[in-house]
Backbone as CSV, one residue per row, in Angstrom:
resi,resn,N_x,N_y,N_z,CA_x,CA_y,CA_z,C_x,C_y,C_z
1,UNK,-64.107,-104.114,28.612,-63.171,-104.968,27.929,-62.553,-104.182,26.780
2,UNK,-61.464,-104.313,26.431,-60.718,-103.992,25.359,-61.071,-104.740,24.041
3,UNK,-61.451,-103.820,22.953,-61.942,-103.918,21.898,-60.885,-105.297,21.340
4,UNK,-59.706,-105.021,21.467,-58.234,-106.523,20.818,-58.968,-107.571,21.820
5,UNK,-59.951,-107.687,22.781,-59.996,-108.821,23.154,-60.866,-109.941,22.295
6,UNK,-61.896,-108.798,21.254,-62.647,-109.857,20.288,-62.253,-108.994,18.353
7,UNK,-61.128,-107.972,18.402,-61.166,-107.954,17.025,-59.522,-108.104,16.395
8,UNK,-59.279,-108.122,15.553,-57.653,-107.497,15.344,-58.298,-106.191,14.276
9,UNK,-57.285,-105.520,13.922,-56.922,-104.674,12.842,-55.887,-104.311,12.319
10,UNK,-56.252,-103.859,10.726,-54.922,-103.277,10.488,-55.181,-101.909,9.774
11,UNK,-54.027,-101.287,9.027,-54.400,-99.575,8.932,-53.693,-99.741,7.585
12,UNK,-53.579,-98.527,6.995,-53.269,-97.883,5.603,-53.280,-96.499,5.588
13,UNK,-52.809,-95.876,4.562,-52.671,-94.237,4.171,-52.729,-94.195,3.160
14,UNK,-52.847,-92.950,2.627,-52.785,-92.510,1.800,-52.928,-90.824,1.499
15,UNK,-51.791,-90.120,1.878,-51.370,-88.756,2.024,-51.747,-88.558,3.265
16,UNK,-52.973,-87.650,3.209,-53.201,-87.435,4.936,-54.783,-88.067,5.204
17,UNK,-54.967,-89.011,4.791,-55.921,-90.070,5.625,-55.124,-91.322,5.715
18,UNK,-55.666,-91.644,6.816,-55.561,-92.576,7.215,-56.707,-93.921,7.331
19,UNK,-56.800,-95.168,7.086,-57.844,-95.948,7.373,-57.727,-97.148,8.331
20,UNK,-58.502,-97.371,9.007,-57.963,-98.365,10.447,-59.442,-99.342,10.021
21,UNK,-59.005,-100.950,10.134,-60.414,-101.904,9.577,-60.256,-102.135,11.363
22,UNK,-61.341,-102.830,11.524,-61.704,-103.412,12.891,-61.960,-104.856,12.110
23,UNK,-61.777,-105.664,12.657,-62.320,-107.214,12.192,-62.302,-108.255,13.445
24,UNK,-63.639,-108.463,13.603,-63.816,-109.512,14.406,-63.309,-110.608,14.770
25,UNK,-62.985,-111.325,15.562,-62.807,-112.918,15.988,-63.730,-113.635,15.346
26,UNK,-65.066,-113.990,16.198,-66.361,-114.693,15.780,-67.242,-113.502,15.178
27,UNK,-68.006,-114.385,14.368,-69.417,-113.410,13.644,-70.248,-112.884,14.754
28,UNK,-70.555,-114.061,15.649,-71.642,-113.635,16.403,-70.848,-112.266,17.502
29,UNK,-69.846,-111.275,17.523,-69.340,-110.467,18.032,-69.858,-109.208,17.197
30,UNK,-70.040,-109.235,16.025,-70.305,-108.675,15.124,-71.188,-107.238,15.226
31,UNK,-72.264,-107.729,16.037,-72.931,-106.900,16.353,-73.417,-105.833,17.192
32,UNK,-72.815,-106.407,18.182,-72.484,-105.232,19.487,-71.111,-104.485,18.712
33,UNK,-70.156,-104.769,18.408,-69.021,-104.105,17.980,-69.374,-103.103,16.811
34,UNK,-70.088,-103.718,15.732,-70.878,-102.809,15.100,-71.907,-101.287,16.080
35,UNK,-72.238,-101.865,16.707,-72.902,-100.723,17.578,-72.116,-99.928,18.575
36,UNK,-70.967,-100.421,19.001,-70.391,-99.554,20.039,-69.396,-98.940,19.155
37,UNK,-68.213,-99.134,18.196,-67.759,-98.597,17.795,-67.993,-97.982,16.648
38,UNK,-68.223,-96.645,16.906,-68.760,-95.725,15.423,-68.462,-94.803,15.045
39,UNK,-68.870,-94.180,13.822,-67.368,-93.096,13.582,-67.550,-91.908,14.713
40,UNK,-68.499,-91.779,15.280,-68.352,-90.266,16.128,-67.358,-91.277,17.149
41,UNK,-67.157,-91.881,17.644,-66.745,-92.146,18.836,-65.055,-92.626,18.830
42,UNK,-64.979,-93.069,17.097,-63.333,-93.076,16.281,-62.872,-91.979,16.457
43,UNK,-63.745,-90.905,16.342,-63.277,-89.296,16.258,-62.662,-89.098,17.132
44,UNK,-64.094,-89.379,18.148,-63.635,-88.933,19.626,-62.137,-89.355,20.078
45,UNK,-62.266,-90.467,19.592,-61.106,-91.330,20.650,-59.418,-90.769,20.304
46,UNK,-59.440,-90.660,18.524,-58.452,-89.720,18.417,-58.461,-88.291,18.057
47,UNK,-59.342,-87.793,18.711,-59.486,-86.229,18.856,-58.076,-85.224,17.953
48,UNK,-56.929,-85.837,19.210,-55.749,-85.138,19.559,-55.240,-85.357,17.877
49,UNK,-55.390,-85.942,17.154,-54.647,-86.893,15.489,-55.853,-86.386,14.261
50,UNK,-56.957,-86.604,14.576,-57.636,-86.784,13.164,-58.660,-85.241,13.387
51,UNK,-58.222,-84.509,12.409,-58.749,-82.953,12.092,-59.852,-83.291,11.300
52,UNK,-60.219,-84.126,10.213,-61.381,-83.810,9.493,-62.203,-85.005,9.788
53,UNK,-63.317,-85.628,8.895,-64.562,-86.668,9.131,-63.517,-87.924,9.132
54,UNK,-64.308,-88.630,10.480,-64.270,-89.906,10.121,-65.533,-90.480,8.854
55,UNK,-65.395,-91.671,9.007,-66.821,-92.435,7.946,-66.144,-93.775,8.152
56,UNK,-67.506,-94.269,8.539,-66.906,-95.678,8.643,-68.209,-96.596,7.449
57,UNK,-67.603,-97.816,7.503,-67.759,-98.556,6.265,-67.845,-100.051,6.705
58,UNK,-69.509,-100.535,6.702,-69.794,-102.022,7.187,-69.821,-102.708,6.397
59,UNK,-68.694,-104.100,6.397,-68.542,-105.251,5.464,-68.956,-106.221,6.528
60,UNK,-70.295,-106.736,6.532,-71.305,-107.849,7.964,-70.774,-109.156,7.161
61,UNK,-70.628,-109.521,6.009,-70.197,-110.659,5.319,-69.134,-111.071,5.647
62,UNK,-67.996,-110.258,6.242,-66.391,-110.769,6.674,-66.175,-110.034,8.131
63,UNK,-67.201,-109.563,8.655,-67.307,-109.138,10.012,-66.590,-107.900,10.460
64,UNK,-66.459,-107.078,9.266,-65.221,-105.817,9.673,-66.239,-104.916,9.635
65,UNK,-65.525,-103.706,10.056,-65.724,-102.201,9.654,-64.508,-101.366,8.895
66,UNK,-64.441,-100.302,8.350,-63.301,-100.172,7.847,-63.497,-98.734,8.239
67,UNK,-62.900,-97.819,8.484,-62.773,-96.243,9.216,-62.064,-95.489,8.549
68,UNK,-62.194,-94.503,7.791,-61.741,-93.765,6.973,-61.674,-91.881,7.545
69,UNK,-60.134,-92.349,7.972,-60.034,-90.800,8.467,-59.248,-89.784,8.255
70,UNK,-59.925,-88.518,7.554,-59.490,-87.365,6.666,-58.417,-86.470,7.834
71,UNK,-57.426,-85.809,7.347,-57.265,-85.167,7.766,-56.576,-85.667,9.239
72,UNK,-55.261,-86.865,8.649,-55.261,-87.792,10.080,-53.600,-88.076,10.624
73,UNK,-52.985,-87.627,9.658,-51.898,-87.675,9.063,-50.955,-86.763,9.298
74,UNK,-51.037,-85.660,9.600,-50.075,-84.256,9.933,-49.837,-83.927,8.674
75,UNK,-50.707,-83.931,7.730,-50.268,-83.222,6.525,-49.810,-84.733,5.133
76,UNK,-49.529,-86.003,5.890,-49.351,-87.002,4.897,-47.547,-87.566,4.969
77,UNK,-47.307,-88.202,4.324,-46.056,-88.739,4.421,-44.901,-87.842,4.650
78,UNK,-45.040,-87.303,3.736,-43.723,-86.170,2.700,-44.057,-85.107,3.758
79,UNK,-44.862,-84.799,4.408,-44.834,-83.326,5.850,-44.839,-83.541,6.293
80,UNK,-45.055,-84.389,7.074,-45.713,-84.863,8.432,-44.212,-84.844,9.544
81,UNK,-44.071,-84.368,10.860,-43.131,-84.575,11.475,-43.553,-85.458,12.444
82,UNK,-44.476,-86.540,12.569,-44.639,-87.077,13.256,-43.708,-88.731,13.118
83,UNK,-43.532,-88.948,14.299,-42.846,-90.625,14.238,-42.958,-91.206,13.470
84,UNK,-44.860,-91.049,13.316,-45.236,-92.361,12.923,-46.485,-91.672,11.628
85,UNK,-45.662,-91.537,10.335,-45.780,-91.028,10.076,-47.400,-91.300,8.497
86,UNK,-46.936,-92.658,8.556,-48.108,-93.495,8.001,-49.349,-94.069,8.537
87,UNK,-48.924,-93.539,10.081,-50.233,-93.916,10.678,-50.246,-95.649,11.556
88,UNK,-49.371,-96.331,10.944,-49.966,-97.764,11.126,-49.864,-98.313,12.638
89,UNK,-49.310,-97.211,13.490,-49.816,-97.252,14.700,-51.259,-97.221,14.915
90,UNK,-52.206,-96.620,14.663,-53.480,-96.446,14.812,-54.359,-97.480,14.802
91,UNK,-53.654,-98.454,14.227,-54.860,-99.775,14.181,-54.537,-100.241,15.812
92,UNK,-53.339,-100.072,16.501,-53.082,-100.789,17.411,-54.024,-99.655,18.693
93,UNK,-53.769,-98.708,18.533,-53.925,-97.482,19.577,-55.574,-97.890,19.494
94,UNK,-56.166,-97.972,18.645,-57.678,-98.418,18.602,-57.904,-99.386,18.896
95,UNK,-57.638,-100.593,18.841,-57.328,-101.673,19.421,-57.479,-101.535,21.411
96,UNK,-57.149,-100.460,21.747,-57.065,-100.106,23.083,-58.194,-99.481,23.945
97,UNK,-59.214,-99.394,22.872,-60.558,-99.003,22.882,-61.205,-100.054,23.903
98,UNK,-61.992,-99.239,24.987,-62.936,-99.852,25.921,-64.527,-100.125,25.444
99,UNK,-65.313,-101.210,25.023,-66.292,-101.557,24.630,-66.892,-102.449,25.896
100,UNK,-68.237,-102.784,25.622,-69.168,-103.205,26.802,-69.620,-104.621,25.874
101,UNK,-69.279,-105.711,25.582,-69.688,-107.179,25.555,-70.973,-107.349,25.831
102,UNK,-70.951,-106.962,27.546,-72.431,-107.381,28.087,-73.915,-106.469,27.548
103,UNK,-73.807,-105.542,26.558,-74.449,-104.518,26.256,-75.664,-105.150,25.901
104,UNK,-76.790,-105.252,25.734,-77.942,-105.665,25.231,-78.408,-105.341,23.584
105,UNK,-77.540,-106.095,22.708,-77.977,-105.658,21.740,-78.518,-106.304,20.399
106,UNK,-79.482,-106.019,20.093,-79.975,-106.476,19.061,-79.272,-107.077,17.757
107,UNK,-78.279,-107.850,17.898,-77.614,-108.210,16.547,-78.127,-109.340,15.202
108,UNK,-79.222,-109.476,15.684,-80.256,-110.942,14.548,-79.664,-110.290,13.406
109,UNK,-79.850,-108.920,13.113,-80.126,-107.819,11.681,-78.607,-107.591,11.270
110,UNK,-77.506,-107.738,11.397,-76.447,-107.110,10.982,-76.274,-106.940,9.633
């Protein structure tokens, strides 16, 4: 299933990071999503875009994550020759992310 089927997000910049939140539908989603999406696998997914660390950042009280990624930007606003140049595509492109629902996971603890 596609991750937009249980979260929305939105993104931000600031020179050349970029930050993409994930935020849930329901709480009780919370926790498998917490476990499948993580920063190695943010990395992974935009390999081809983000040169330095992701780090991601759990807010379990409002059901988000927030993803903080260095080095994501082509250099930041003012260099960057890319389209899109603030990034705020990225909340959507992640959004496109394949996650497993049925996963077995321990979420009592979030």
């Amino acid at each position: 299933m596609k991750l937009k089927q249980v979260t929305h997000s939105r993104s931000g910049d600031k020179g050349n990071i970029s930050n993409v939140s994930v935020i849930v539908y329901r709480m009780e989603d919370y926790g498998k999503v917490k476990k499948q999406v993580t920063a190695e696998k943010v990395k992974d997914y935009f390999h081809e875009i983000v040169k330095g660390d992701v780090v991601r950042y759990e807010l379990p009280k409002i059901g988000a994550l927030n993803f903080v990624m260095q080095n994501a930007l082509g250099g930041g606003v003012t260099k960057s020759l890319t389209l899109d140049r603030h990034g705020k595509s990225l909340s959507s492109a992640l959004m496109d992310m394949e996650i497993d629902m049925e996963a077995d996971v321990d979420d009592s603890n979030y």
